[in-house]
C-alpha positions in Angstrom: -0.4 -27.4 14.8 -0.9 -23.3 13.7 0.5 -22.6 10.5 1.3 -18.5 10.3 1.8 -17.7 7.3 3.0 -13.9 6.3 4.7 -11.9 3.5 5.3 -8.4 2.9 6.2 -6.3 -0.4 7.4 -2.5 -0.1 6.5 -0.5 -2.7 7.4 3.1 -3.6 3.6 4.9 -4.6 3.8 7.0 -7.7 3.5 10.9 -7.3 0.2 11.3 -8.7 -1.1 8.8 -6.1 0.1 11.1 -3.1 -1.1 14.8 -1.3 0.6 17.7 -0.8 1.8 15.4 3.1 3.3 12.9 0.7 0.8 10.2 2.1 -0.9 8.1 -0.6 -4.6 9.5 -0.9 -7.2 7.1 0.9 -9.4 6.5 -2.5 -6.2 4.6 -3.9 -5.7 2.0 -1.1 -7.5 -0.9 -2.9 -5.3 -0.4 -6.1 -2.3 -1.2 -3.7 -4.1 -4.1 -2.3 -5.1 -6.3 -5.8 
């Protein structure tokens, strides 16, 4: 028997965090992530 186990959280980044495309700038992925 497989357990799958999943879960998901939505977050809204804060400004500083983003560029000018509104995308959240590569360098603060793992801050997201702990």
């Amino acid at each position: 028997m497989t357990l799958d186990l999943s879960h998901e959280i939505e977050l809204t980044p804060a400004f500083h965090d983003l560029d000018p495309m509104v995308v959240v700038w590569h360098g603060h992925y793992f801050k997201y992530f702990e």
